[in-house]
C-alpha positions as CSV (number, residue, x, y, z in Angstrom):
1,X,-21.3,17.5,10.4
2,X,-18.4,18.4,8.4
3,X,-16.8,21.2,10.9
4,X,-13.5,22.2,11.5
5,X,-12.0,21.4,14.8
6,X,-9.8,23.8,16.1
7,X,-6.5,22.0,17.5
8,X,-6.2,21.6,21.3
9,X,-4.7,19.6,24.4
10,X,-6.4,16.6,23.5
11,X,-6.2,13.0,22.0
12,X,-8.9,11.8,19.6
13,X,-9.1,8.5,18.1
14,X,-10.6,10.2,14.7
15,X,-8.4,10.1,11.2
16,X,-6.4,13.1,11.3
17,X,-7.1,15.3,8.1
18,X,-4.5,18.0,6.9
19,X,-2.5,19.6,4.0
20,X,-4.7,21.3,1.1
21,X,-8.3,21.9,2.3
22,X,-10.3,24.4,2.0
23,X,-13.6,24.9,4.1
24,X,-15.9,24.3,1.1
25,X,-13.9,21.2,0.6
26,X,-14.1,20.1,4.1
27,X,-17.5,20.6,5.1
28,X,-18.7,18.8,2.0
29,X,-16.4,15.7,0.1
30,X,-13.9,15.0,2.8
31,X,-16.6,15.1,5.7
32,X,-18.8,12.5,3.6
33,X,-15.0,10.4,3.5
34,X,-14.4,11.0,7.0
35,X,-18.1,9.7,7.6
36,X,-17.7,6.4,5.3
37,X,-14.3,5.4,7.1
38,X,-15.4,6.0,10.2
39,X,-19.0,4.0,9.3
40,X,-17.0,1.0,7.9
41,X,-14.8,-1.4,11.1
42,X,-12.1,-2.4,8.5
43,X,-11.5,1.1,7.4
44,X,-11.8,2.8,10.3
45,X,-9.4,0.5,12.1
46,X,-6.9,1.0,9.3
47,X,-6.6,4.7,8.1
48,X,-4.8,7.0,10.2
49,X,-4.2,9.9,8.3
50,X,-5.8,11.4,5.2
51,X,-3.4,13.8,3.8
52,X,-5.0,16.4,0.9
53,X,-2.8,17.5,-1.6
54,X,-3.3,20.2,-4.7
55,X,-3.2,18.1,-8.3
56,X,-1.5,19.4,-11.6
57,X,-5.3,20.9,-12.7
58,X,-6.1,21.9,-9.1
59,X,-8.1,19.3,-7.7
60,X,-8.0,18.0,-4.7
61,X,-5.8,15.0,-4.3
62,X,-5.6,12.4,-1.6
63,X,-2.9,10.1,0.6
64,X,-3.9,7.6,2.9
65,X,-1.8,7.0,6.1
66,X,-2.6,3.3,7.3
67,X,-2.1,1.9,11.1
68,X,-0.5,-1.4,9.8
69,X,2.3,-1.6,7.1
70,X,5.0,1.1,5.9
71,X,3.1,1.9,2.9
72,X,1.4,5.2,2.0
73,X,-1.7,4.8,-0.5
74,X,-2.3,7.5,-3.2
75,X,-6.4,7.7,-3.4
76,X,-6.3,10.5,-6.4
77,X,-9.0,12.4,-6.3
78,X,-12.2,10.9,-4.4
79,X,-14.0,10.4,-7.2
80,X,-15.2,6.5,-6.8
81,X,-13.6,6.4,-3.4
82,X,-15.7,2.9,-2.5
83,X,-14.9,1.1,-5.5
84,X,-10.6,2.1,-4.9
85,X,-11.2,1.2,-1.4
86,X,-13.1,-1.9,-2.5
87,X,-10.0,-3.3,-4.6
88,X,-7.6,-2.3,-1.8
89,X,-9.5,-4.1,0.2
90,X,-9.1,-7.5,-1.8
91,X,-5.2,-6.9,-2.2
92,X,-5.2,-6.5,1.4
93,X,-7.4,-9.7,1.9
94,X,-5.6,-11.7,-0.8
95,X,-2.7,-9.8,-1.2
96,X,-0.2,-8.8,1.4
97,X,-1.1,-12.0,4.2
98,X,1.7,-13.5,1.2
99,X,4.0,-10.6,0.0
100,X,4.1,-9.0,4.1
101,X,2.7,-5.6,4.8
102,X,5.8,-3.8,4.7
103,X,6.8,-5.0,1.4
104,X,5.5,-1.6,-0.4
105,X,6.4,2.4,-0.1
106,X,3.7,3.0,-2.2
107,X,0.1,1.7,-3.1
108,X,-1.6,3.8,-6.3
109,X,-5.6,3.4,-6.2
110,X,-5.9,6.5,-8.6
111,X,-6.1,4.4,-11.6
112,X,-9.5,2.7,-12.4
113,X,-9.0,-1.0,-12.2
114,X,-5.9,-1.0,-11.7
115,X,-3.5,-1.1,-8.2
116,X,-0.1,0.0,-8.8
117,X,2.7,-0.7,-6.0
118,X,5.8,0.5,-5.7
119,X,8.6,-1.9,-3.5
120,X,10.2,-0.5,-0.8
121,X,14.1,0.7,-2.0
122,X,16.6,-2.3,-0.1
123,X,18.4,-1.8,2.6
């Protein structure tokens, strides 16, 4: 659990992690992620790419790529991971079926209690 796969010739249907991570990092905070999305249907239907970032104070900072919609969603740090995914989940349940799934560029979970979107610029 929590390895490093070296890149090849082949086509996995596992989220795709890349950008800022370390090995400690890795084998240890993203691996237990990894391991909740891909335990959960919903979420490991939806997310296709988690993309790590380096924060203002040097933490670790993630982007979530979903499989449906335009958007990009902006995790923060992983701190309280469920409970973010748990209200993105209800805006996605009660949400977006109303306003349409491409209506957003941006979805910010980082915020307790709080989901901040930003609309996508007209065309």
């Amino acid at each position: 659990m929590g390895k490093i796969i070296q890149g090849g010739n082949y086509v996995s249907n596992l989220v795709t992690a890349s950008g800022y991570i370390d090995e400690k990092y890795a084998s240890s905070t993203l691996a237990d992620f990894g391991l909740f999305l891909q335990n959960d249907e919903f979420w490991n239907n939806q997310i296709e790419q988690i993309y790590v970032t380096k924060g203002r104070k040097g933490e670790h900072v993630v982007r979530l790529v979903p499989r449906v919609g335009e958007q990009i969603v902006y995790l923060g740090t992983l701190d309280d991971y469920q409970k973010k995914l748990h209200r993105l989940r209800i805006f996605y349940d009660k949400g977006m079926g109303t306003v349409g799934w491409n209506k957003y560029s941006k979805i910010n979970l980082e915020y307790a209690n709080q989901i901040i979107c930003t609309k996508k610029a007209a065309k």
